[in-house]
Structures are given as C-alpha cells and as structure tokens.
PDB file of N, CA, C and O in Angstrom:
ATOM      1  N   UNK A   1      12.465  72.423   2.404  1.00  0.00           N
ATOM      2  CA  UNK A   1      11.434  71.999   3.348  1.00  0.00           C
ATOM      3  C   UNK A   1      11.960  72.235   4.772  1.00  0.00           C
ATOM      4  O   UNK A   1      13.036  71.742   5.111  1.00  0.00           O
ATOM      5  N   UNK A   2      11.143  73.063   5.706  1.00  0.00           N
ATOM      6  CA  UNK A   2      12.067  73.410   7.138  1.00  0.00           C
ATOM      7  C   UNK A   2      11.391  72.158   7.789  1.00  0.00           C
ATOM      8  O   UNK A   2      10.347  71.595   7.463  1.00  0.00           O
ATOM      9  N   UNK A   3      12.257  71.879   8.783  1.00  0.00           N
ATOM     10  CA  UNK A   3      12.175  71.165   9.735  1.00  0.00           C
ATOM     11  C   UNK A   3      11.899  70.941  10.687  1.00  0.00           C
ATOM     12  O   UNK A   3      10.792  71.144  10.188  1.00  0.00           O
ATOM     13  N   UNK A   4      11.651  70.592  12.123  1.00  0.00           N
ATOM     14  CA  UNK A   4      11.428  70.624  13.399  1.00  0.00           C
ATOM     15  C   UNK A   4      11.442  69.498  14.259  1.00  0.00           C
ATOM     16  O   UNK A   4      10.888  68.413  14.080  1.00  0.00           O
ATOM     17  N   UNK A   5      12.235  69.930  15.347  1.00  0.00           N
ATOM     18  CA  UNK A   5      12.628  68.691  16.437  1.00  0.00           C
ATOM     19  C   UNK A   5      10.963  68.127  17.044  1.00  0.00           C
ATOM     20  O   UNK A   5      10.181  69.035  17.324  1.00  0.00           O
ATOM     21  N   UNK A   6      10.539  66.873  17.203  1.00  0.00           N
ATOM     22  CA  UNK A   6       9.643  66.469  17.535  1.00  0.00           C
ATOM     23  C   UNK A   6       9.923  66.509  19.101  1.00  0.00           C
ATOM     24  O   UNK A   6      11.121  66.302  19.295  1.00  0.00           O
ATOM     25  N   UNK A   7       9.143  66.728  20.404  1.00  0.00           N
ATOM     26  CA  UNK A   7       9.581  67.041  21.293  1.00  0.00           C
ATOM     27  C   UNK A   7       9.954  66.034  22.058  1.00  0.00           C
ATOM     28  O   UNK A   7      10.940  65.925  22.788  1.00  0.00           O
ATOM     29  N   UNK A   8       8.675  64.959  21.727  1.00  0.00           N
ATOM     30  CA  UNK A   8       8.640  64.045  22.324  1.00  0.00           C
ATOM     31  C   UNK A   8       9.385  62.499  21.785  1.00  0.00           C
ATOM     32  O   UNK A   8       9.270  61.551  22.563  1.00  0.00           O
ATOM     33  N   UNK A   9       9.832  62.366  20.997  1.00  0.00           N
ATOM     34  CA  UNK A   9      10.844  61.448  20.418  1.00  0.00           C
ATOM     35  C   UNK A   9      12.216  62.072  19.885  1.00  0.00           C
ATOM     36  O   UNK A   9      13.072  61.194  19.772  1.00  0.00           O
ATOM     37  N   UNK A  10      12.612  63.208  19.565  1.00  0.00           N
ATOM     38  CA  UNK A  10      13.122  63.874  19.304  1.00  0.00           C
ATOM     39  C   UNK A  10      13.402  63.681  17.765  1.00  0.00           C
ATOM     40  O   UNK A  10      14.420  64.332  17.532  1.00  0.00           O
ATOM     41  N   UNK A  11      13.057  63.217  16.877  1.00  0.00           N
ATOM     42  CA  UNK A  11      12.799  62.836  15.496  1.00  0.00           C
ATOM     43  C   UNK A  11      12.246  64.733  14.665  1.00  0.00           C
ATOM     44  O   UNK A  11      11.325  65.485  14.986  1.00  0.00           O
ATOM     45  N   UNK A  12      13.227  64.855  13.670  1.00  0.00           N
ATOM     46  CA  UNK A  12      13.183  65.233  13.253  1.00  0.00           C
ATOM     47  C   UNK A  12      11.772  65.241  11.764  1.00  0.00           C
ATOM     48  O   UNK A  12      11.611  64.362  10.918  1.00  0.00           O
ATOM     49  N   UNK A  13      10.925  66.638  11.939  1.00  0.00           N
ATOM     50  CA  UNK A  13       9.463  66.221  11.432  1.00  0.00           C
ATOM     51  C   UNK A  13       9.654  67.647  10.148  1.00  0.00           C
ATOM     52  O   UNK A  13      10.273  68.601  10.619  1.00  0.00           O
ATOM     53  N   UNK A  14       9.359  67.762   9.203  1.00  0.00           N
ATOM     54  CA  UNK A  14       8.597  68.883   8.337  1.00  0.00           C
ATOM     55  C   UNK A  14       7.548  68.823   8.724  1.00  0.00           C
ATOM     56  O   UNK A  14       6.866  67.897   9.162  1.00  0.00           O
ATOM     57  N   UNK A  15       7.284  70.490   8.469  1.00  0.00           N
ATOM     58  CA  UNK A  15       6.257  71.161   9.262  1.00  0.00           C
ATOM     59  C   UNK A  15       5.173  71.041   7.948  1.00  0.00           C
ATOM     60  O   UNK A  15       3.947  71.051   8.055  1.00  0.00           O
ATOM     61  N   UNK A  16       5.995  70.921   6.611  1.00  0.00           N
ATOM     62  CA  UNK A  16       4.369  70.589   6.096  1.00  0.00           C
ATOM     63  C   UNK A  16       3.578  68.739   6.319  1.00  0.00           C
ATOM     64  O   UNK A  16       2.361  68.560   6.302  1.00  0.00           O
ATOM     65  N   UNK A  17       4.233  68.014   6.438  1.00  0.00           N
ATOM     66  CA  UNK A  17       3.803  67.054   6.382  1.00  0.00           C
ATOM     67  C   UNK A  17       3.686  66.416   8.379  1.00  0.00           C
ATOM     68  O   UNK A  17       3.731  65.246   8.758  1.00  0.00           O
ATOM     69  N   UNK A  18       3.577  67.328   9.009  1.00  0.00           N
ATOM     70  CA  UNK A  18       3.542  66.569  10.270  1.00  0.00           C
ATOM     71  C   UNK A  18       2.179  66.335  10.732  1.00  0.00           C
ATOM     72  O   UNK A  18       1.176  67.004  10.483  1.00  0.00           O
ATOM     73  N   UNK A  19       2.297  65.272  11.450  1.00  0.00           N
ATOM     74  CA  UNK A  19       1.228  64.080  11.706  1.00  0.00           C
ATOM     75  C   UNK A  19      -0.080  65.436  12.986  1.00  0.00           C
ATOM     76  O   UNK A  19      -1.256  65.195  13.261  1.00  0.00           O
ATOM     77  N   UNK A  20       0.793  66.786  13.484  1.00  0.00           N
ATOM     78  CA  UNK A  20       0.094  67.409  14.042  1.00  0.00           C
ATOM     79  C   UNK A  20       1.128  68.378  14.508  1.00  0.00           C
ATOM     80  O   UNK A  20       2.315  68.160  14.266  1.00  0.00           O
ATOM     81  N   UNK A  21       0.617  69.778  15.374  1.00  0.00           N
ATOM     82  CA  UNK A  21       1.113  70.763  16.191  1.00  0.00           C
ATOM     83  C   UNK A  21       0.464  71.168  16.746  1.00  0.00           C
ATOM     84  O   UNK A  21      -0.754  71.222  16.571  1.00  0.00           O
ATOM     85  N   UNK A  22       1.269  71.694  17.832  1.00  0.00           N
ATOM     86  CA  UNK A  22       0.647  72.575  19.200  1.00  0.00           C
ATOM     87  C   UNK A  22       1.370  73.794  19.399  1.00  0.00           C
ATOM     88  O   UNK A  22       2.475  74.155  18.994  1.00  0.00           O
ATOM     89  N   UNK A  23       0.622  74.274  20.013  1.00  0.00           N
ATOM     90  CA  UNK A  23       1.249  75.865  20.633  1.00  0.00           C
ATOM     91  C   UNK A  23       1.518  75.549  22.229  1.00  0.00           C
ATOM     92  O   UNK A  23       0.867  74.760  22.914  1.00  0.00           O
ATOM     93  N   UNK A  24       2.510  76.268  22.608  1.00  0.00           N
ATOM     94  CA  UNK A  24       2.396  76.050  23.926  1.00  0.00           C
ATOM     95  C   UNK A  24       3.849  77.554  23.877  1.00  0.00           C
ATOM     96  O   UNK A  24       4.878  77.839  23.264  1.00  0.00           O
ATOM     97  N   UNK A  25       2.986  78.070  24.953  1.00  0.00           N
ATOM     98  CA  UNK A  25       4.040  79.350  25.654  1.00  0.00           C
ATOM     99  C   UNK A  25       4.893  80.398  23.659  1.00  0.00           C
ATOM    100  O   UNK A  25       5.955  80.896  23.284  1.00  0.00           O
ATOM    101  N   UNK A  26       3.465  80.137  23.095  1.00  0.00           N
ATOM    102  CA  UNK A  26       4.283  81.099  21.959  1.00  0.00           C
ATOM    103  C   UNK A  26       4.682  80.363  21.309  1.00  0.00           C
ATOM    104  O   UNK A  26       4.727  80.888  20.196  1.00  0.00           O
ATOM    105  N   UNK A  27       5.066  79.321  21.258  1.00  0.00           N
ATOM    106  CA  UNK A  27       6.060  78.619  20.000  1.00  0.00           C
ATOM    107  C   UNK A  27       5.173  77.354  19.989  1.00  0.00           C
ATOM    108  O   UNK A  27       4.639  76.798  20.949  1.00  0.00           O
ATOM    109  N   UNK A  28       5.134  76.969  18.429  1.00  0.00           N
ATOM    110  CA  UNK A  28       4.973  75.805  17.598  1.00  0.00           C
ATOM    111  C   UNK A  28       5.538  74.908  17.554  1.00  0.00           C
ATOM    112  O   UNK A  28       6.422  74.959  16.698  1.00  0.00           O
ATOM    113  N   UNK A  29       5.455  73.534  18.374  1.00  0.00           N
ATOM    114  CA  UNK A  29       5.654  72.237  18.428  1.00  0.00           C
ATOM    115  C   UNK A  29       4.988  71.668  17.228  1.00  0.00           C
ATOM    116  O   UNK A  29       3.863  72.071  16.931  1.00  0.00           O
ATOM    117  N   UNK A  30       5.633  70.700  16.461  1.00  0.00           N
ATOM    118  CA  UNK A  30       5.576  69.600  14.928  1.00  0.00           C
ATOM    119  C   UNK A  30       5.842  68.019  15.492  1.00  0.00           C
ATOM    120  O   UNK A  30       6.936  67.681  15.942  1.00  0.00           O
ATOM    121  N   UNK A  31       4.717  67.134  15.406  1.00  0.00           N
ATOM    122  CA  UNK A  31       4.917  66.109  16.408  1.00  0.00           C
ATOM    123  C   UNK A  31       4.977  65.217  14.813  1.00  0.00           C
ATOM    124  O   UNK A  31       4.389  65.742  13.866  1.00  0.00           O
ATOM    125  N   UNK A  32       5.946  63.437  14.528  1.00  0.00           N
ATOM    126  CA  UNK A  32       5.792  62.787  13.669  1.00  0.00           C
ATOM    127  C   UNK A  32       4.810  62.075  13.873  1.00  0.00           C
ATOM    128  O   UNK A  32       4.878  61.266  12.948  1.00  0.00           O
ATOM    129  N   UNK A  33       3.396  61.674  14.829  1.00  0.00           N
ATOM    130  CA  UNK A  33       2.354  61.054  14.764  1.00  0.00           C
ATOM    131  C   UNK A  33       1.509  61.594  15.876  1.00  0.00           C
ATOM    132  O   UNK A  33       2.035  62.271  16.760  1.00  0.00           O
ATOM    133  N   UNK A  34       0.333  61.352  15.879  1.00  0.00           N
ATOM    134  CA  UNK A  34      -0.433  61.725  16.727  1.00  0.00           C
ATOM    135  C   UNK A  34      -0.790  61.190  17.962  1.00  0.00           C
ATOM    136  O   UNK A  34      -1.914  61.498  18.357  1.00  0.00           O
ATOM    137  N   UNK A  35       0.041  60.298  18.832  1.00  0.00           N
ATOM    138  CA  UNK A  35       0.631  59.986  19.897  1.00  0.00           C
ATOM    139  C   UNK A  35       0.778  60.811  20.664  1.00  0.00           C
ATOM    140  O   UNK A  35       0.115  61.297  21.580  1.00  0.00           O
ATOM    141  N   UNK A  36       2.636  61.100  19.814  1.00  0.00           N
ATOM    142  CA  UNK A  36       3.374  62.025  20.490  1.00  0.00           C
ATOM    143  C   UNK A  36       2.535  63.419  20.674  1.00  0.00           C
ATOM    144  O   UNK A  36       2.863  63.924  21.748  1.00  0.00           O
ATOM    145  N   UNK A  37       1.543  64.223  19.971  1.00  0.00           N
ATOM    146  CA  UNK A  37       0.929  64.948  20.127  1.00  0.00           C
ATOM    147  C   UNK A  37       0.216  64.883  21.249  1.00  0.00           C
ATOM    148  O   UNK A  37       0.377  65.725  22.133  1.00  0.00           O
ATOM    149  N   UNK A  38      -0.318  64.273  21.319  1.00  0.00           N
ATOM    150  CA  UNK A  38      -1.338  63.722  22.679  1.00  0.00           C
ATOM    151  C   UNK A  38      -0.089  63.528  23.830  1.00  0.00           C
ATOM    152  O   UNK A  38      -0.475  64.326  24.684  1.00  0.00           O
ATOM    153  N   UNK A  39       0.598  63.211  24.118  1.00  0.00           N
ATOM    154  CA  UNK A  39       1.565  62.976  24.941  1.00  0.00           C
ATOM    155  C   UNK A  39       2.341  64.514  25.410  1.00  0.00           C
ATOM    156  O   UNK A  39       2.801  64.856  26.499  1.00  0.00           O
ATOM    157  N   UNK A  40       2.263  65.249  24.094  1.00  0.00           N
ATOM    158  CA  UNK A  40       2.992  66.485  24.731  1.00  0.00           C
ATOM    159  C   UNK A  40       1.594  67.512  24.901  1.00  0.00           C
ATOM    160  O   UNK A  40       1.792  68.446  25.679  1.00  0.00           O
ATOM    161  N   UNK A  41       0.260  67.463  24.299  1.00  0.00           N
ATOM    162  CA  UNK A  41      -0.762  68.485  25.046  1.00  0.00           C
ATOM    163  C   UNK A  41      -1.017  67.784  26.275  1.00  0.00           C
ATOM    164  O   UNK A  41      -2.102  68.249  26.621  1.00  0.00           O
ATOM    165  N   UNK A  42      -0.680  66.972  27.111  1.00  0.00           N
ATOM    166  CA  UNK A  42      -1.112  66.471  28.051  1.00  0.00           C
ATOM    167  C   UNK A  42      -0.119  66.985  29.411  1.00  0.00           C
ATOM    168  O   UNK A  42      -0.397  67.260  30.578  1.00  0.00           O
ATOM    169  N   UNK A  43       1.026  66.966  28.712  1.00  0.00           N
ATOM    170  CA  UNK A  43       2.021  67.705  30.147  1.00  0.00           C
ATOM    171  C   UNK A  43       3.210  68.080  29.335  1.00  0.00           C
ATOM    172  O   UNK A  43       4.190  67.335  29.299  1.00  0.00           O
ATOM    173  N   UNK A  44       3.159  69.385  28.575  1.00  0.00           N
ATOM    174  CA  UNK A  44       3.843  70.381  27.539  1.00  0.00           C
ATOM    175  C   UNK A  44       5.192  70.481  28.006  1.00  0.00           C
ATOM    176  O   UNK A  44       6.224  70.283  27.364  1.00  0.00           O
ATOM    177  N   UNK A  45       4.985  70.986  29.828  1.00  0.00           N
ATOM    178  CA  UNK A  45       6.192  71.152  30.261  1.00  0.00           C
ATOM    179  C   UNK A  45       7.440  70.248  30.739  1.00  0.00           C
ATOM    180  O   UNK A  45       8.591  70.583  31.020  1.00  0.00           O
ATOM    181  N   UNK A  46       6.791  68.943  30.732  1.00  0.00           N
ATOM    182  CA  UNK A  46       7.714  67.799  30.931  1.00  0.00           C
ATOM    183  C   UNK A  46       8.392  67.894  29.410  1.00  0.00           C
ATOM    184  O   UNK A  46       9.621  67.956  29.409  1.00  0.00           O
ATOM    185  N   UNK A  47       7.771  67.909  28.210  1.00  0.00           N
ATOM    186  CA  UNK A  47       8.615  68.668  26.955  1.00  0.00           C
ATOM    187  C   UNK A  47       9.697  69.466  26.592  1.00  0.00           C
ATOM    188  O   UNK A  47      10.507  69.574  25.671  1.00  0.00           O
ATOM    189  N   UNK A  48       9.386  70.029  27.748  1.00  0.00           N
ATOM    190  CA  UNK A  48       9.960  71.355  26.847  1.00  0.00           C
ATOM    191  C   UNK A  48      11.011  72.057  28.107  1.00  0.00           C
ATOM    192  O   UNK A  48      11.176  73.229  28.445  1.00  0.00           O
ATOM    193  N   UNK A  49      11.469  71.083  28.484  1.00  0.00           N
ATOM    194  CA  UNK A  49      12.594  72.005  29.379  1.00  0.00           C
ATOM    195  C   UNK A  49      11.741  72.053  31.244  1.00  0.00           C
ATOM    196  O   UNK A  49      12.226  71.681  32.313  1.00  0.00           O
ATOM    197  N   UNK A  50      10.457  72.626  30.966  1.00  0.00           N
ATOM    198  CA  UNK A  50       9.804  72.974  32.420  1.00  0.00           C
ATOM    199  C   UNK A  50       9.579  72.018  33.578  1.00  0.00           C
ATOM    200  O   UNK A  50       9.514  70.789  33.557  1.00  0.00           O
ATOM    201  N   UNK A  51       9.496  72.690  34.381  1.00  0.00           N
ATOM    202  CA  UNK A  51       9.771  71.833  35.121  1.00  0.00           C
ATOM    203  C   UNK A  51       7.982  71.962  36.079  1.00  0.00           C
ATOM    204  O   UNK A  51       7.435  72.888  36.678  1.00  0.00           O
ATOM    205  N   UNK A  52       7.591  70.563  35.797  1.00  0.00           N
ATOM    206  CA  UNK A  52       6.250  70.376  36.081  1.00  0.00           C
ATOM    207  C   UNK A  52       6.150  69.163  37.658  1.00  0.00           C
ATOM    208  O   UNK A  52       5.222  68.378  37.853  1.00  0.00           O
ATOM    209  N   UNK A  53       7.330  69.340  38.540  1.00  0.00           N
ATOM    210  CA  UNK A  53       7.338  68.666  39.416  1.00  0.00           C
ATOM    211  C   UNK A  53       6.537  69.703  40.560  1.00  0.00           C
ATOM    212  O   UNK A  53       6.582  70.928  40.448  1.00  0.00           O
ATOM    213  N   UNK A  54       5.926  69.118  41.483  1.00  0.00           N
ATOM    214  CA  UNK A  54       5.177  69.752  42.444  1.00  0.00           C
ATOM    215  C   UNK A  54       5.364  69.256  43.590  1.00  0.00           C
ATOM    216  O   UNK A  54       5.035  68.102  43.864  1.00  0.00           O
ATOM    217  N   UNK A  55       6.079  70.293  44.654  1.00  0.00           N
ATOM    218  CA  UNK A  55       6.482  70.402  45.985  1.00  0.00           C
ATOM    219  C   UNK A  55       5.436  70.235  46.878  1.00  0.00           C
ATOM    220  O   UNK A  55       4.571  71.068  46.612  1.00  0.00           O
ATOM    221  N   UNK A  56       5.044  69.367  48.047  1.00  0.00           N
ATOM    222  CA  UNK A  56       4.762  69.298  48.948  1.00  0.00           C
ATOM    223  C   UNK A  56       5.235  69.085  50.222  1.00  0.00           C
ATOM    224  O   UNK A  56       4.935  68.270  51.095  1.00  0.00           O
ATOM    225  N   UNK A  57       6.097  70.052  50.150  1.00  0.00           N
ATOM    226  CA  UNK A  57       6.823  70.338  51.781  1.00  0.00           C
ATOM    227  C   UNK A  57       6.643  72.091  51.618  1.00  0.00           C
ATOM    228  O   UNK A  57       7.650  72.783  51.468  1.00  0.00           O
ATOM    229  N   UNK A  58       5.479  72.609  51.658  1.00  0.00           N
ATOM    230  CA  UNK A  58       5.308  73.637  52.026  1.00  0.00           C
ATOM    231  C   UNK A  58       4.652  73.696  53.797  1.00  0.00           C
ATOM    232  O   UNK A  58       4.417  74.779  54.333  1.00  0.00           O
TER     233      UNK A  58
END
C-alpha cells in the first residue's frame, strides 16, 4: 500500500484510503480528513514550501 505525507499535519495517509486529494503545481497531495483538505485548497502554498507572503513596500 504506497503512502503519502499529509501536508498539512504531516501524518502519514494511503492513497487508497485517504479522506481526499488535490492537485496543485503537478503533483498529488493525500490529506487524512477533509479539514486538512480544505485547509490546504485554500492556501496550497503555505503547504508546500511557497512562499505566499505579500510585499507591500513596493
């Protein structure tokens, strides 16, 4: 059974039995409930490394 890091708890999920997934930038996110799903389609890049902070000193 393969596995996958949940992004947002970091809990380890199988991809057949997970509570949901998303796509984001090409790759398949496996969330353990549908929370965390909702939590990572809402701001992917706070997930996943990106950096979703926004400068206003232009």
């Amino acid at each position: 059974m393969e596995t996958q890091k949940d992004p947002v708890r970091g809990m380890q999920v199988a991809e057949e039995t997970a509570a949901g997934q998303s796509e984001y930038k090409g790759k398949t996110y496996y969330f353990c409930n549908p929370g965390c799903k909702s939590k990572f389609d809402e701001s992917p890049e706070r997930y996943t490394g990106g950096s979703e902070t926004q400068s206003d000193s232009a």
